[in-house]
N, C-alpha and C positions, 0 to 999 in steps of 0.2 A: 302432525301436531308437534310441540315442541318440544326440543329434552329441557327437562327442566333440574337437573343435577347429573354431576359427574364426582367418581369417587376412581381415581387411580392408588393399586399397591402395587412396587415395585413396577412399575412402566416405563421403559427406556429408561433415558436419564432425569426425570421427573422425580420432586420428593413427593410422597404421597400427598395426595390433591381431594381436596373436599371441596365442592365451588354450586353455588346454584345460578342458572343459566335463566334467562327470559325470552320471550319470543321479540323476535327483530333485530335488531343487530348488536351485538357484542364486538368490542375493540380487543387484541390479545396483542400488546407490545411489549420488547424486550429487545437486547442484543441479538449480535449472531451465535448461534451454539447454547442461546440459555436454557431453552426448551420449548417456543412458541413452535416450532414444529410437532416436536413429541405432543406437546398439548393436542393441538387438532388432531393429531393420530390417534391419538387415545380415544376422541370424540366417533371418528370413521370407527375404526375398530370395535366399539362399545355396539353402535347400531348398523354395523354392516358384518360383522366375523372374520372384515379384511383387513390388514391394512394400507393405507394408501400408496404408500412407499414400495409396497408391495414386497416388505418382509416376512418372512417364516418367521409362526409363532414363537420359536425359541431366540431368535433375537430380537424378539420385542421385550424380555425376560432383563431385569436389570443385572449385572457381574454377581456370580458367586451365591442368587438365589434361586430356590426349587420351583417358586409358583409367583404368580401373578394374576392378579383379577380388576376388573373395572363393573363397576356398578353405576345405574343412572335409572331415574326418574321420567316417564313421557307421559301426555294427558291425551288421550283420546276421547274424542265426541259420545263413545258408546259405555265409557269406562270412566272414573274420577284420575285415575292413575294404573301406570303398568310397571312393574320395576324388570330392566330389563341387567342381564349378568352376562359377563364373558370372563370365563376364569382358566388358567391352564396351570394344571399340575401333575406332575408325572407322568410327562409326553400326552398327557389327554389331554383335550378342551374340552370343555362344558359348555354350553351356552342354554341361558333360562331365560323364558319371559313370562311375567307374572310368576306363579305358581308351577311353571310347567318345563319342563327339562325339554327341548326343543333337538330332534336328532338332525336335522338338517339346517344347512348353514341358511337357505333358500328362502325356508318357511322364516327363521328366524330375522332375518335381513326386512321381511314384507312392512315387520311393526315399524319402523323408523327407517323413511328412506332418508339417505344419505349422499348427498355429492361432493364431493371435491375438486378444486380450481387449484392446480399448483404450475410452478416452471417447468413442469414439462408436458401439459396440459394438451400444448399445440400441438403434440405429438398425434392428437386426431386428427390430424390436418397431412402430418407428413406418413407419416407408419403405415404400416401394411394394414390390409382391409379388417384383420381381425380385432382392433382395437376399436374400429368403428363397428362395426358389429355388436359389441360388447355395449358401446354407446346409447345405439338403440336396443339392443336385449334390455336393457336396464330400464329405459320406459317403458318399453311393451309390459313387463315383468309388473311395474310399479303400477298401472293401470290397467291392466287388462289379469285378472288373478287367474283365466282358466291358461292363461299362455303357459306357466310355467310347465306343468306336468306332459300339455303337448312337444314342448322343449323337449322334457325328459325324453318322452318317448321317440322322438326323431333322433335324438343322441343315442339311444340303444340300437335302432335301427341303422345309423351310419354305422356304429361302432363294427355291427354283425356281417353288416354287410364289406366293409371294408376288412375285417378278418378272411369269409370267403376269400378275396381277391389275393391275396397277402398268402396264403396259405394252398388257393388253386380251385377251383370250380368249372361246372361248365355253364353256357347259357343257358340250357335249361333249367338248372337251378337257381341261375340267378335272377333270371327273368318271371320265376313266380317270387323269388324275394321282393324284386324292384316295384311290383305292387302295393304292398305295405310301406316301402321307402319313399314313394312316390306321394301317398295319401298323406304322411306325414309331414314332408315335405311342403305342398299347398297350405295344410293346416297353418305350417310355423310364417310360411310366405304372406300367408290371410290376414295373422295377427301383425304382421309387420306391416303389412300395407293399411292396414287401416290405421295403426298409432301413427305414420307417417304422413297420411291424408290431414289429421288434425293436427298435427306439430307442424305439419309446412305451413300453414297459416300464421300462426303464432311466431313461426320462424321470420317470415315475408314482414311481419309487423316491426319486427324487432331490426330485422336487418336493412330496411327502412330507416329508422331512428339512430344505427352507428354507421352506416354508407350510406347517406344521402345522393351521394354523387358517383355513387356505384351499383350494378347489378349484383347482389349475392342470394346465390340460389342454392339447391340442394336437388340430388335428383338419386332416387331409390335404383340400385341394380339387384335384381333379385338371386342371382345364380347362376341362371340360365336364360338361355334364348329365349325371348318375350315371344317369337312369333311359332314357337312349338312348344310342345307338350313332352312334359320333363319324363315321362316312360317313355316317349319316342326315343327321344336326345340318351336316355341310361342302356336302350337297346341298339343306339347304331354304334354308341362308345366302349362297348363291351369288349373289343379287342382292346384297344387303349387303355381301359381303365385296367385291365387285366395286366397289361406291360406295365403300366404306373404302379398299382397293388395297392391302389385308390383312388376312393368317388372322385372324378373330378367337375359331375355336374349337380346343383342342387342347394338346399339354402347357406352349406356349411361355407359357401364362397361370395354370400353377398355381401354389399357393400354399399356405401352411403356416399356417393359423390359430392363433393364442395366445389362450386365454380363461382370463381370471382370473373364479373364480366362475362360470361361466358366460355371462359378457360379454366380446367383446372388452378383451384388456388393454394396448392401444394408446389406449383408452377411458376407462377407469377406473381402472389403475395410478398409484401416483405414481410420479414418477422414483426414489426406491430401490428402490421395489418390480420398476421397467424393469431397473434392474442388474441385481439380482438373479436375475432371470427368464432375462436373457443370460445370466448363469452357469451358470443350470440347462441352458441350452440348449445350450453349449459344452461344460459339463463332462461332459455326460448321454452328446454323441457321441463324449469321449474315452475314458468308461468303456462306452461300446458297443464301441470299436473292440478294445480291452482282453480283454473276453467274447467278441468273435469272433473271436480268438486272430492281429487283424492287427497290423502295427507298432504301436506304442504312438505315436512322433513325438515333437514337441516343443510345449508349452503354451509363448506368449510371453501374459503382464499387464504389461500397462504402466501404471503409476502404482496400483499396486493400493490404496492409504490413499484416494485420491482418490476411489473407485467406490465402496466398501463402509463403512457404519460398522462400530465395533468388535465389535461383536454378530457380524452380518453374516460378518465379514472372517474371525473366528472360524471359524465353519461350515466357509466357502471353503478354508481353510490347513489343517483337520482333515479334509476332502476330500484334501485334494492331497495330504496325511503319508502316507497309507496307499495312493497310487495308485501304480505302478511308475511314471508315465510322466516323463518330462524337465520341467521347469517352469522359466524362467526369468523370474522379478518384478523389476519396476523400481521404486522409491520415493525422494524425497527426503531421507529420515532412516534408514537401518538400524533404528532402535527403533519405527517403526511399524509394522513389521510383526512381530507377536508370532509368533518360530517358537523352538519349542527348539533350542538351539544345535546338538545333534547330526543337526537336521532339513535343518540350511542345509551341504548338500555343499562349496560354493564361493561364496566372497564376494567381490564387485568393486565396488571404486569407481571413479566416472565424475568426471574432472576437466576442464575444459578440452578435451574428445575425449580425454584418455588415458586407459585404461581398464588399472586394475591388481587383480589377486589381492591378496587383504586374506588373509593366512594367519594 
């Protein structure tokens, strides 16, 4: 559902912001440096406890002040409204929603999913497997609610287990471990292959409509060798993992394959064709989440002129017109990005950190 208010104190370099939001797509234009970035960060931040940029709480803090909070409004199907808080003061964060002081960032993150599209977005495409991993944890996570704690517990499970190794054991002790690491393991494997079995569709549709005249596919690796069984593969690696002083088989190592044509597209794409692909990738699991009848959330692009050419950008904005979900675009010029006026719910411009409704 959608956020429907945002309240920044002291947030970067933003002057405090009172603003009410609609669903479907909002324009956020301004120079470079005025604050339409800090804006959308304040948004991720608000309903994820991250932020995008992927600063520590304390430099999201404006110069020379102790505390900072953000406040906002979302409406769910089961609720009239939730008011959801991220506030940090004296090294602590807080985070509320509704009524309820929320101890994990996890549970709090589930009420308003959140994505973000920025310039370094492609970096799913290029980066190491863990950023992709992350990619898909984050739908699994958004659709599937029992995945999280299975999560947990396979992360405690590597954690113990890669301690043993680090510190020295022998096989038999690790070999009644790798039972428990094993079961949890499938569990986290099960939830990944099935959110994947439904997004590859959604995926094949989309990436259909921005490569027509290409193959672009995706293909799940899950860790380990498909054609054995991950307690075999943890008991014949047991000398190895031991010289290593960690797991090296199991879900902590999958990965999400992008092939363009048939070859890695980390390989052979150009960088528009990387944009592009990001979009497909993002957009595919906003319109999965859509079909699986979960929140819809809030899409944040930041600098959107900047990623796509006009062709391109086209597709992208004819995408978004027809999708329910919240979109909020940032750009330096209001006229680069072509939407029909009746398309653009709420318009704001970013000056100097002030951020006003253009009515």
């Amino acid at each position: 559902m959608p956020l429907r208010s945002l309240q920044t104190y002291h947030f970067r370099n933003l002057s405090d912001v009172n603003i009410d939001l609609d669903p479907g797509i909002q324009l956020v234009y301004g120079e470079n440096a005025s604050g339409k970035t800090s804006l959308l960060d304040a948004i991720h931040v608000l309903c994820s406890a991250k932020s995008y940029l992927g600063a520590r709480p304390r430099k999201l803090i404006q110069f020379q002040q102790e505390s900072m909070s953000l406040n906002g409004v979302i409406y769910q199907p089961d609720i009239s409204a939730m008011h959801l808080q991220y506030k940090w003061q004296g090294s602590q964060i807080t985070l509320t929603a509704g009524h309820k002081v929320t101890r994990r960032s996890s549970d709090y993150a589930a009420y308003q999913p959140v994505q973000s599209i920025t310039p370094l977005s492609y970096r799913l495409i290029d980066d190491t497997p863990e950023i992709r991993r992350r990619f898909m944890d984050w739908g699994v996570f958004h659709v599937k609610p029992a995945y999280i704690e299975d999560w947990r517990r396979f992360q405690r499970s590597l954690a113990h287990r890669n301690s043993m190794l680090r510190y020295g054991t022998n096989r038999r002790t690790l070999s009644a471990w790798n039972q428990e690491f094993t079961e949890l393991s499938n569990l986290v494997d099960s939830h990944r292959k099935s959110y994947l079995d439904f997004y590859h569709n959604q995926f094949q549709l989309l990436a259909c409509e921005f490569f027509p005249h290409d193959e672009l596919s995706i293909q799940y690796q899950r860790g380990w060798d498909e054609s054995k069984a991950l307690q075999q593969l943890l008991d014949e690696s047991f000398n190895k993992d031991t010289e290593r002083r960690y797991t090296f088989y199991g879900p902590q190592r999958a990965d999400l394959q992008i092939l363009l044509n048939g070859r890695p597209a980390r390989d052979v794409a150009s960088r528009g064709q990387k944009k592009l692909i990001t979009f497909a990738l993002y957009l595919s699991q906003l319109r999965f989440q859509q079909h699986a009848g979960k929140r819809g959330g809030t899409l944040l692009i930041d600098d959107l002129p900047s990623e796509l050419d006009r062709e391109h950008q086209t597709q992208v904005l004819d995408f978004l017109i027809k999708s329910p979900a919240q979109v909020v675009i940032s750009c330096i010029d209001r006229h680069q990005v072509e939407l029909p006026g009746t398309s653009v719910k709420k318009l704001f411009h970013v000056k100097q950190g002030e951020v006003k409704e253009v009515i």
